[in-house]
C-alpha positions in Angstrom: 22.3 -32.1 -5.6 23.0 -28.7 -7.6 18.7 -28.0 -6.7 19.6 -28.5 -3.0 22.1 -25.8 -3.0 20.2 -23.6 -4.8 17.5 -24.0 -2.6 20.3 -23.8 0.8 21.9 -20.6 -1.1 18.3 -18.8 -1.7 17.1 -19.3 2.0 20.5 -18.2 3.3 19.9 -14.7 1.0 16.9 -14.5 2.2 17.4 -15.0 6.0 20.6 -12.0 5.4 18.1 -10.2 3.8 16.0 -9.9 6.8 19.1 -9.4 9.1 20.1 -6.3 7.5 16.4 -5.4 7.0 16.0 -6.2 10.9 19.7 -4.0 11.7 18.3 -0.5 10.3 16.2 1.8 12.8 14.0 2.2 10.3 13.1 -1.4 8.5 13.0 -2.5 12.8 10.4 -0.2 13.3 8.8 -0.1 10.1 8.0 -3.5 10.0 7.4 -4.2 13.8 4.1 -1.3 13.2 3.4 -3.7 10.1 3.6 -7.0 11.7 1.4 -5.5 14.6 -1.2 -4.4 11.9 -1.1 -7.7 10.2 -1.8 -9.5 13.3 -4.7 -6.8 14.7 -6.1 -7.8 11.2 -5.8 -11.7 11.2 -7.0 -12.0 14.5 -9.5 -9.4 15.2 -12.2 -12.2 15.4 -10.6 -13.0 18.8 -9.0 -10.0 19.9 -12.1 -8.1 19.8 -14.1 -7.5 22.9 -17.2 -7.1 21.1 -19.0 -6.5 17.7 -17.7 -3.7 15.6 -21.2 -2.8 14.1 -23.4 -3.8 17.2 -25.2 -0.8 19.0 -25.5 -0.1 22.7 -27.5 2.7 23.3 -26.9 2.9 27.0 -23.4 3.1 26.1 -23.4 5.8 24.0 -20.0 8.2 24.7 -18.4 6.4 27.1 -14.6 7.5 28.0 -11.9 5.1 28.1 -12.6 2.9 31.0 -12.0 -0.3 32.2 -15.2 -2.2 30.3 -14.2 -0.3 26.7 -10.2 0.5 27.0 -11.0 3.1 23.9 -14.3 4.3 24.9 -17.2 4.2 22.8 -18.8 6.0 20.0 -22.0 8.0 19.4 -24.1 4.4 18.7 -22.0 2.9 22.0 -20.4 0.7 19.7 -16.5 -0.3 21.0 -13.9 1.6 19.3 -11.1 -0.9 19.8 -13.2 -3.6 18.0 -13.6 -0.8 15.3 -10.3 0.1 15.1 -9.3 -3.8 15.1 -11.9 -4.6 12.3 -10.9 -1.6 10.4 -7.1 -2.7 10.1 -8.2 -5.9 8.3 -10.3 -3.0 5.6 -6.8 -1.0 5.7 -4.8 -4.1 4.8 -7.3 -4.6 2.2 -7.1 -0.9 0.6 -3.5 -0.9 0.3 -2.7 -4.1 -0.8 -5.5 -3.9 -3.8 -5.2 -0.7 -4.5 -0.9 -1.0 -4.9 -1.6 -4.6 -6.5 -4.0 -2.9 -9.4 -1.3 0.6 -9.6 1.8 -1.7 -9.9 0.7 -4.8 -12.0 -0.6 -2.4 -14.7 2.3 0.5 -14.2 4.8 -2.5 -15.2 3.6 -4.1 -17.9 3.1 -0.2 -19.1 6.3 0.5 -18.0 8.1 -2.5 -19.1 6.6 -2.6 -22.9 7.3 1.2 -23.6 10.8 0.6 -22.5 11.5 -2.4 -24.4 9.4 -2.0 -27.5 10.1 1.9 -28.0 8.6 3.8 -31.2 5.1 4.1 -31.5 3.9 2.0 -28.7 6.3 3.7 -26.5 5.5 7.5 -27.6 1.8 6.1 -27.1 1.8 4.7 -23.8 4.2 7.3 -22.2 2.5 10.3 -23.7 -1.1 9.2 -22.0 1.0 8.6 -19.0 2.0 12.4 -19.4 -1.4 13.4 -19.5 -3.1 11.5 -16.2 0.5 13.0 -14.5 -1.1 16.6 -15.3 -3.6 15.5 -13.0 -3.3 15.2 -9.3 -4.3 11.4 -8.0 -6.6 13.0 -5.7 -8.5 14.3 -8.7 -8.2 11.3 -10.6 -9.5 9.2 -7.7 -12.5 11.7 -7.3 -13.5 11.4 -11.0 -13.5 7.7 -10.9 -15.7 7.2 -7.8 -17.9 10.0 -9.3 -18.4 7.7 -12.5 -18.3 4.0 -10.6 -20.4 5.2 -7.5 -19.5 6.0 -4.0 -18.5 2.4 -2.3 -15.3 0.9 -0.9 -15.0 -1.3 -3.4 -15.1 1.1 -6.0 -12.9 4.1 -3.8 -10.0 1.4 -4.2 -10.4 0.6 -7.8 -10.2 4.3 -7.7 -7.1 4.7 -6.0 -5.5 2.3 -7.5 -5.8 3.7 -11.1 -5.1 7.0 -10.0 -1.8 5.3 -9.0 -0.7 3.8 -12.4 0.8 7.0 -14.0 3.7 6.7 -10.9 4.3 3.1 -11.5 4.7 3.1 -15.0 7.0 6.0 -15.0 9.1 5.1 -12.1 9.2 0.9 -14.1 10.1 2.5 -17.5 12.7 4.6 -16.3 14.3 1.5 -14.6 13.9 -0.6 -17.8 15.3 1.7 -19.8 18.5 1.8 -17.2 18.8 -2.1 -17.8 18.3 -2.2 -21.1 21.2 0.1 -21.7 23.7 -2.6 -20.1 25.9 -4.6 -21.7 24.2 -8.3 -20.3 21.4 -7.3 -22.1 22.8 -6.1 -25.4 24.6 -9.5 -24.9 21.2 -11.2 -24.5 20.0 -10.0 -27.6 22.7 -11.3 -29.8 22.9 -14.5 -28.2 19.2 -14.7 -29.3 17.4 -14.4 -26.4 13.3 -14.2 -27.4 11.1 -11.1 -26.3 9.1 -13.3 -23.5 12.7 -14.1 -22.1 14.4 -10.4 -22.4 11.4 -9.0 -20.8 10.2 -11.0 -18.4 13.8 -12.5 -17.5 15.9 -10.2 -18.0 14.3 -6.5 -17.4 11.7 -7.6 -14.9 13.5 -9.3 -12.3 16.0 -6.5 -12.4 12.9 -3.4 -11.5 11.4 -5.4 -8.8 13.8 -4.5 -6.3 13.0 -0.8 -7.4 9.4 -1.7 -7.7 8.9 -3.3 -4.4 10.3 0.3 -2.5 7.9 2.3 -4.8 5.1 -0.4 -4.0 5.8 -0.1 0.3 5.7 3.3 0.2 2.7 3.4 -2.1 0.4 1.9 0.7 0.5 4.5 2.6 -0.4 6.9 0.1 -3.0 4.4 -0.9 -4.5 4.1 2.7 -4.2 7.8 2.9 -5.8 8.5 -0.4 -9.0 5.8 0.6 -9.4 7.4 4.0 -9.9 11.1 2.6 -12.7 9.8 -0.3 -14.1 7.6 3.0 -14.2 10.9 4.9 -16.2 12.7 2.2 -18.6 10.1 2.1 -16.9 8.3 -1.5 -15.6 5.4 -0.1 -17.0 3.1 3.0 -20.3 3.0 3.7 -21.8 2.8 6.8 -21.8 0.6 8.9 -18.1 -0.1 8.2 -15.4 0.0 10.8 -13.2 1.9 8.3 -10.4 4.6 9.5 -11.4 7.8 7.5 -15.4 6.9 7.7 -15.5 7.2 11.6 -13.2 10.4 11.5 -15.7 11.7 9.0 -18.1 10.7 11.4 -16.9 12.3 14.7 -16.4 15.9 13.1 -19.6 16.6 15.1 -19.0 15.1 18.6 -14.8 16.6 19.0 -15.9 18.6 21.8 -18.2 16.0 23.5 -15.8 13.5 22.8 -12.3 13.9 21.3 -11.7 10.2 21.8 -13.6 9.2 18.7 -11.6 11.5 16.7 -8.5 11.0 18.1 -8.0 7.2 18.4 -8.9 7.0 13.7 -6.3 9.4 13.0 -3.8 8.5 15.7 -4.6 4.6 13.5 -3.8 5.8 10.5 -0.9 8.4 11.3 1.1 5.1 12.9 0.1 2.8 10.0 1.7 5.3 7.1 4.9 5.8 9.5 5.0 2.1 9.2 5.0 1.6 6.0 6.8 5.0 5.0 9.9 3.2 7.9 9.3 -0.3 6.1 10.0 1.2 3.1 12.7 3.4 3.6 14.7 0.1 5.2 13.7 -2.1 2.0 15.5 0.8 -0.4 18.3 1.1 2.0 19.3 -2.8 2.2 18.4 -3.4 -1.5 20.6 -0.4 -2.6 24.4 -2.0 -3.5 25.7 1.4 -2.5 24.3 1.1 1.2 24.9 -2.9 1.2 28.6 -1.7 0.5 28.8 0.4 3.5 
């Protein structure tokens, strides 16, 4: 009986959770872009009128017409089945390259915090040093070492993320471990697996997971610019920052193929910049007060 309510009580925080989320201009917004971009990339097998990597010739810089809604590009490919099969590769970027910056920034983060002394001067200090370096930079060095792919631009850009995560987690642990429940923890003999992994951790995810939304988009931005100098995706990818990189030459003859990329990735960081901004605000006790 006592599992059933648990389980009643849990779904009815989460559906409130939602409702607030749902309530603020921003999480609405935010995560109506997001759902929209989540279903573009699910079902871009169906939605797509055509190949994303098949040529036309005879098609080659059409306008937006009736036939191809977003025109096509200089092969006559469709730019709306690009720009469909290149949100599933966006989905992809952010969520791996976030996934690699935040797994390692909190077990960083978490261990310097809770184990302090050498291991914490250690870990800290090195983070010191990558912060002296821009993520751009660190990004760059990394594909110049592992090759230019889009595997290895997101293995990139997720590295050159960990420095943010692990100072943003260990300054949160250290918050929590300063509290009396977990002094209280410790001398009711609570063991290190428990006070870390039950105690600190569940209390930075909430933190975390607003430093994590907002890190996509500076993930998806950071794999489109190595894309666009030629680091990341490889032709013949649909990918964002590739096919800007590849209609430098024709924004004249056709702005279209220009245009319709960037205009894709401008409303995809809004969305996830919105979706995060409503995360912090209904997971901050101060706002929930309000």
């Amino acid at each position: 009986m006592s599992e059933k309510l648990k389980s009643e009580e849990l779904k009815t925080k989460n559906q409130s959770f939602f409702i607030r989320l749902l309530s603020t201009p921003n999480g609405f917004i935010g995560l109506t872009i997001v759902i929209i971009l989540i279903l573009s990339a699910g079902f871009a097998d169906f939605l797509a009128p055509f190949s994303p990597t098949k040529m036309m010739v005879g098609n080659r810089f059409l306008p937006p017409n009736l036939e191809f809604i977003l025109g096509t590009d200089e092969f006559g490919r469709d730019m709306v089945s690009r720009i469909l099969f290149g949100s599933r590769l966006t989905l992809m970027i952010g969520a791996i390259a976030v996934g690699i910056s935040m797994t390692t920034g909190i077990m960083i983060g978490l261990f310097a915090a809770y184990k302090g002394g050498w291991l914490e001067i250690l870990l800290m200090r090195s983070t010191d040093i990558l912060f002296s370096f821009t993520e751009t930079l660190i990004a760059l060095s990394c594909v110049a070492v592992l090759g230019p792919s889009l595997t290895n631009a997101v293995i990139a850009v997720g590295i050159a993320g960990i420095p943010f995560y692990a100072r943003t987690c260990y300054s949160a642990a250290l918050v929590e471990k300063s509290k009396p429940y977990f002094e209280a923890s410790i001398a009711c003999g609570a063991s290190h697996s428990r006070l870390v992994f039950m105690h600190l951790l569940p209390n930075v995810l909430p933190t975390m997971i607003v430093i994590s939304t907002l890190g996509v988009s500076t993930a998806i931005l950071a794999a489109a610019g190595l894309s666009f100098l030629g680091l990341g995706a490889q032709p013949p990818l649909p990918e964002w920052g590739y096919m800007l990189a590849g209609s430098r030459d024709y924004i004249n003859r056709a702005p279209w193929l220009m245009t319709i990329p960037g205009v894709a990735i401008a409303l995809t960081v809004l969305g996830f910049n919105l979706l995060g901004d409503g995360f912090r605000t209904v997971l901050d006790p101060v706002e929930r007060q309000r």
